[in-house]
N, C-alpha and C positions, 0 to 999 in steps of 0.2 A: 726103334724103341725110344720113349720119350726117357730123357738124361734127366727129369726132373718130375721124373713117377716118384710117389710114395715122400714125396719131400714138400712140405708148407712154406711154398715158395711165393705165398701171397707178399706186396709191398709191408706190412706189416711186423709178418714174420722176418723179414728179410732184416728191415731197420732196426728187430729188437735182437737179432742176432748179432748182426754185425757194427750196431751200436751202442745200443742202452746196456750189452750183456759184455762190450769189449772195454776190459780191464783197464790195458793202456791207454785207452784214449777217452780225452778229455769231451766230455757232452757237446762241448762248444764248438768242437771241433767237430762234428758232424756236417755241418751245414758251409757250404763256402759263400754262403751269403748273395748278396747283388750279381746272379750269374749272368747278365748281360756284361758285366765288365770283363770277366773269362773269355765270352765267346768270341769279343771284339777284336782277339789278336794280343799281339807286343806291343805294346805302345814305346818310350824311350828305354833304351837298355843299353847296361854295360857289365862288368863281370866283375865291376865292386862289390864285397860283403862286410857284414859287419855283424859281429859274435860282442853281445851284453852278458856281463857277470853281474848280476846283483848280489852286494854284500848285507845281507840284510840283518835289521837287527842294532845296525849303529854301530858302524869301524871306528876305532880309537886311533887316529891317524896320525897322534904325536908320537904312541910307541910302533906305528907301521913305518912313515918315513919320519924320522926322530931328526928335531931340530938342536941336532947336539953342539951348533953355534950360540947356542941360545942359553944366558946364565939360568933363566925362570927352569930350564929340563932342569931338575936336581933332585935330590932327593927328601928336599924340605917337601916339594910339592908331591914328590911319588914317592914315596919311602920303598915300600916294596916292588914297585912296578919300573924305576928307572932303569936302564938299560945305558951303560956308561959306552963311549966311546970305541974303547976296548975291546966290545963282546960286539959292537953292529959294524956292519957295512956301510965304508967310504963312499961318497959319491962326489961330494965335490968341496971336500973340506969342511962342508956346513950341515948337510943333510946328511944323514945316515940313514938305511936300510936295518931292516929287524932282519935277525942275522936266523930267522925260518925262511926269511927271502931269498936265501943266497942260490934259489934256482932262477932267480931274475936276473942276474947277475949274466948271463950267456946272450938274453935278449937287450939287456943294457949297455954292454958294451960291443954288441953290432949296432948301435945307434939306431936301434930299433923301438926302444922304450919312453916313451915320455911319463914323467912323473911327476903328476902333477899335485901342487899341496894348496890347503887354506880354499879351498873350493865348497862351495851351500848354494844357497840363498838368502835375501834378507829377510830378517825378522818370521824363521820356520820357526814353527810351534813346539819344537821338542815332543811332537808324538810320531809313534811309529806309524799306525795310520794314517795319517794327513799326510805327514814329510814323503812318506815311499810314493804315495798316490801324487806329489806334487811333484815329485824327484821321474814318475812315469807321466805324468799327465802333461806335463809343462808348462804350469801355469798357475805360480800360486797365486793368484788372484782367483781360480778356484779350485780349492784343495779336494772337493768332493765331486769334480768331476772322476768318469769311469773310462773317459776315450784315452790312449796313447797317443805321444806326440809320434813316436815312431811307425805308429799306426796309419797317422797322418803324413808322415813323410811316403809311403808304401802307396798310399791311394792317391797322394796328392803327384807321385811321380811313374805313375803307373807301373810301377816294376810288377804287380801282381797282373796283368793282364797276359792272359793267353800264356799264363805260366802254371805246373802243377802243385810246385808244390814253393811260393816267393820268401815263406816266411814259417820258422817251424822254431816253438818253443818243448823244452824239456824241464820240466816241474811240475809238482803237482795238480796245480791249477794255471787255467792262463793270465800270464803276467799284465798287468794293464798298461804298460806300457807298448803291447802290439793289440788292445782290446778296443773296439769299432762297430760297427752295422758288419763288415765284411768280419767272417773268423777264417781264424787260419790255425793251423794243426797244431795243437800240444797233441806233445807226449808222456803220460803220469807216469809211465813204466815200461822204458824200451822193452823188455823181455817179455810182455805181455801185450804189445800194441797189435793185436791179429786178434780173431775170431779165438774165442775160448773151444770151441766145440773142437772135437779130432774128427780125424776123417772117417766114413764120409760124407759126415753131416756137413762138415766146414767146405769140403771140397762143393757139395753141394749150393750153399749157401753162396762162396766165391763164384759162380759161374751160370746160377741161374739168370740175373740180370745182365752177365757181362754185355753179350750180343745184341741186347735189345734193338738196340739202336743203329745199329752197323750197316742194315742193310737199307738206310736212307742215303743214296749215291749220291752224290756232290752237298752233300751237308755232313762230312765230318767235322770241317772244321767248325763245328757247333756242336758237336757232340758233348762238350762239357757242360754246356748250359740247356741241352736238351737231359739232359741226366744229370740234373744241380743232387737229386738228393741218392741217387743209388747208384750207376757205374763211376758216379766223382770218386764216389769214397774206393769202389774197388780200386779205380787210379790208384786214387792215395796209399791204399794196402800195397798193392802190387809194388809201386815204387819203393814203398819203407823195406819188402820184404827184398827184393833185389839188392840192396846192401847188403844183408846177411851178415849185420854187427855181429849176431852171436860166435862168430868165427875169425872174425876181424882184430888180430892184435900185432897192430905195428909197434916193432923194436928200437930202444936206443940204441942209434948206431955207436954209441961209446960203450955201454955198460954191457950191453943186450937183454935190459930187462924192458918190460913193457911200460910203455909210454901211460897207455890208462889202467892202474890196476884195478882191476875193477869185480875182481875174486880172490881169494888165498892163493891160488894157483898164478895167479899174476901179481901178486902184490912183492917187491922187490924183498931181498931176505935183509935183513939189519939184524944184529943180536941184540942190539938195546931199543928197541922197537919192540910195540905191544905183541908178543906170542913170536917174537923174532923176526916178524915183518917191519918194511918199514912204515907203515900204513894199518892204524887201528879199521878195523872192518866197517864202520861206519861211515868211511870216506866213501866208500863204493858208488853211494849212487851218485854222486855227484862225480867222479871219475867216466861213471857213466854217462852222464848227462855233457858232459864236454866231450867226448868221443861220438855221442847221436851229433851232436854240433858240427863237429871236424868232418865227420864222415859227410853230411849232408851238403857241406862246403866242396869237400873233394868229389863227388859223386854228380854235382850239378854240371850243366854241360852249357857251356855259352851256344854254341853252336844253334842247337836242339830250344834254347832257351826255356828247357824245364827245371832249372836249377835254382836251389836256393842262395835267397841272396842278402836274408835278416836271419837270425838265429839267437838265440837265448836262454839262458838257465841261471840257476839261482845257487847262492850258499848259503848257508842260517847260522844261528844262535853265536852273532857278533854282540848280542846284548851282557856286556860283559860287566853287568855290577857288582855280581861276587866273585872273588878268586880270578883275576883276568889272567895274573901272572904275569911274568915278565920275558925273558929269554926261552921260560916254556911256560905250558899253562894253559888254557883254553884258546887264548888268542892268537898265541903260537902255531899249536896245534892246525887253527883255520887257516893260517896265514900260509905253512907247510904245503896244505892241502893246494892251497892258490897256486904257488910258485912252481910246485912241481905240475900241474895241471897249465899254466899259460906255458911253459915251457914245450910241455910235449907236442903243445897246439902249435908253438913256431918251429920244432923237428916236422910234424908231420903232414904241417901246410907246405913245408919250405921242401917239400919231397925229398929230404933227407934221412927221412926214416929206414929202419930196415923192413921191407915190403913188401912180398910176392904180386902185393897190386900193384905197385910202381905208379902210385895216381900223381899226377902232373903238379908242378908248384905253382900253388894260388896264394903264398905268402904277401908276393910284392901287392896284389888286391885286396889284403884283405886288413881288417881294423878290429882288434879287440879291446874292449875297455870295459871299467868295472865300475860301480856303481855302488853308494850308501847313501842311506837317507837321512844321517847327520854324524857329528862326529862323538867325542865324549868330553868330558868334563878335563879341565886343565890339573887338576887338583885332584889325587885318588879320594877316595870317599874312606868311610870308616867301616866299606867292610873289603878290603883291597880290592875294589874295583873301580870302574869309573861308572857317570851317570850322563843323560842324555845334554848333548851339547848342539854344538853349530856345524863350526865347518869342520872336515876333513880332507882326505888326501883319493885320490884316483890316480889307474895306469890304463896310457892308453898306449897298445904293442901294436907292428904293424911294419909291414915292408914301407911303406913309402912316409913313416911318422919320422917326425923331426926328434931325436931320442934326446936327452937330458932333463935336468932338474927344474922345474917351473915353480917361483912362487918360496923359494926355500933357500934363501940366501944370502949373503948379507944387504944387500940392495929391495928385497921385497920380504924381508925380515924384521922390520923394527922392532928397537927393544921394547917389552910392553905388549906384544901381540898376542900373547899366547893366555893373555886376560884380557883383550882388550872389547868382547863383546860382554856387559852385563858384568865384568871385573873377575867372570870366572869361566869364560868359553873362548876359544880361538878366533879370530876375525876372520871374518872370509871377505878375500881378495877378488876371487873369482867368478861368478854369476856359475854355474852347471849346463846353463843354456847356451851359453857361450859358446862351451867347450864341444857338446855335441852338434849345435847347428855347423860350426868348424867342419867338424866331422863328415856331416851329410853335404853341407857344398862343397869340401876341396878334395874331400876323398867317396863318396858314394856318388856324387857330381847331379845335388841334389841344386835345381834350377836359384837364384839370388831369388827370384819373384816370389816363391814360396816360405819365404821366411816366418811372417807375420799367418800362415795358415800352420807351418808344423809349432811354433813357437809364439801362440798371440800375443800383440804386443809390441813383436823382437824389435822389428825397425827404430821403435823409439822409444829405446832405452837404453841406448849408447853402451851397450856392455863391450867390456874389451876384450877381443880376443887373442892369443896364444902365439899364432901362426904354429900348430902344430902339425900342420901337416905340410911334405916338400913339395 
């Protein structure tokens, strides 16, 4: 009996089913782009990752890491927004932690955490636009470029070759900082990344093209580039679905609540918490979107080399001009969501979660760090918020990061600094470029040669770097 009677299993039907009609997945994401780079194998590989949080929106990163060495924090300049010594977290006499942070605090003192402050670039526009695209692009010399530097670190070191699935964001749309000629998987909606149709339309749909291909003998290994546009994607289904997130809730092994809440039913119980959770229901997706990250980390397989080994998601409305608040308040509130959320990611990388899957610890390999495309004004405004600035603050967490305070001390603190761009924005010390090319050479062990391609320019312009990583 033909398995595909009575089903409009033309290439047409097929694509509009199982892409133009699939919910969670991003258009872009269809196509893997340049499939002779696929079919060619592994090219160099190691079982480095590296998970991007974008802060978007413009973090205020005087009251995230508070320069409470600094006479200028006070309340002349932030009347309602300062946050006295008192209520934040010590780091190292000078710097203080906004005391929403105190779930970083576990990965700060395993010297796991680098915290880094007064980091941009020169002379950004103070638009959300331009700065995020310059902050993804790498290159403000042109702020309307659409390629990622990370994108270019990905092709420029071959990790996506003869791998399924190298690089996978979780956001609405795909983030530009992994956007190229090659695409690679977003996901808009873990819970809906599959065929809308039930079975056994979908069953249908899944298996008419599976085989097509199979029975060409000593040309499997070309199977993905012989099937760039219909058994790829089933790949890519079949894979996402074999995780089986929607069942997936690894435990703190101290509290035994769940690591991502990411439902009412999983959201830890607090009484002074929205509806007695600790977690308003709108953190969800993004709970979410760091759990597709983790899981796709823990789920890859060096061995196999189908594993992912770039990954990313976003958090919003850091644009904090009215009501930013101080110890709570909107920014709190974001910052909350951060701290409990990198946390769960060093319990559940570092295989100490509680687990039925018991998946193996990929902490010591792996890099997360967070990202804004500027900071906020030194000076609250007149309607208690702040307004778009320069530099701010970044964390990058990680088994093998050199943990402590960078940039926030009394030594790369001078008095004067916190006006000292334009007499009402923070100076930035740091280049952004820096900090990530760091990143991709000593810990993703992206080649010295490729500098001046992931980062044009890099070679020469003497930016200084960190040594943040051991």
């Amino acid at each position: 009996m033909d398995p595909t009677k009575d089903c409009d299993c033309s290439r047409r039907s097929f694509l509009k089913g199982a892409g133009l009609t699939l919910s969670g997945f991003s258009i872009a994401s269809l196509f893997p782009g340049p499939w002779i780079r696929f079919a060619m194998g592994a090219g160099p590989f190691n079982n480095r990752r590296l998970l991007f949080i974008f802060l978007r929106g413009g973090n205020d990163g005087l009251n995230t890491v508070i320069p409470a060495g600094d006479v200028d924090y006070n309340t002349l300049n932030r009347p309602t927004l300062y946050i006295p010594p008192t209520a934040s977290l010590d780091l190292n006499g000078f710097a203080h932690l906004h005391p929403a942070l105190a779930d970083l605090m576990e990965i700060y003192n395993a010297n796991n955490l680098a915290v880094v402050h007064r980091v941009g670039f020169p002379n950004n526009s103070r638009s959300h636009f331009d700065d995020q695209r310059t902050w993804e692009n790498g290159d403000p010399a042109d702020p309307k470029s659409y390629e990622g530097w990370l994108y270019r670190y990905i092709v420029q070191s071959a990790i996506d070759q003869g791998v399924r699935l190298p690089a996978i964001t979780v956001q609405a749309l795909p983030p530009v900082i992994v956007r190229g000629d090659e695409k690679f998987v977003n996901v808009a909606n873990p819970d809906s990344f599959d065929y809308i149709f039930p079975d056994p339309k979908r069953s249908k749909f899944m298996n008419s093209w599976r085989n097509v291909y199979s029975s060409l003998t000593g040309l499997e290994p070309f199977r993905p580039a012989l099937t760039d546009t219909s058994v790829k994607l089933i790949d890519t289904l079949d894979e996402y679905r074999s995780w089986d997130q929607l069942h997936w809730d690894p435990k703190d092994p101290n509290t035994g609540y769940s690591l991502f809440p990411v439902s009412d039913a999983t959201n830890p119980p607090d009484p002074a918490g929205p509806g007695g959770l600790k977690f308003a229901a709108t953190s969800y997706p993004f709970f979410k979107s760091l759990k597709i990250c983790a899981l796709a980390f823990l789920e890859s397989d060096a061995a196999n080399q189908n594993g992912t080994r770039v990954a990313g998601t976003e958090l919003s409305s850091f644009d904090t001009h009215n009501s930013q608040g101080s110890t709570a308040g909107t920014q709190a509130t974001l910052l909350s969501w951060l701290a409990y959320g990198m946390r769960s990611l060093h319990v559940v990388l570092s295989g100490a979660a509680v687990d039925p899957r018991n998946y193996a610890s990929v902490w010591q390999d792996t890099a997360v760090v967070t990202l804004s495309e500027f900071g906020r004004t030194s000076k609250e405004n007149g309607s208690v918020g702040t307004d778009h600035a320069a530099a701010s603050c970044l964390f990058v967490a990680g088994g093998d990061v050199t943990g402590g305070v960078y940039n926030c001390d009394d030594s790369t603190w001078p008095k004067g600094v916190m006006f000292g761009d334009s007499g009402r924005y923070l100076l930035v010390r740091t280049d952004y470029r820096a900090i990530f090319w760091e990143i991709l050479r000593d810990h993703m062990g992206a080649s010295a040669s490729a500098a001046d391609t992931v980062f044009p320019g890099y070679s020469s312009l003497g930016l200084a770097e960190l040594n943040l990583i051991a």
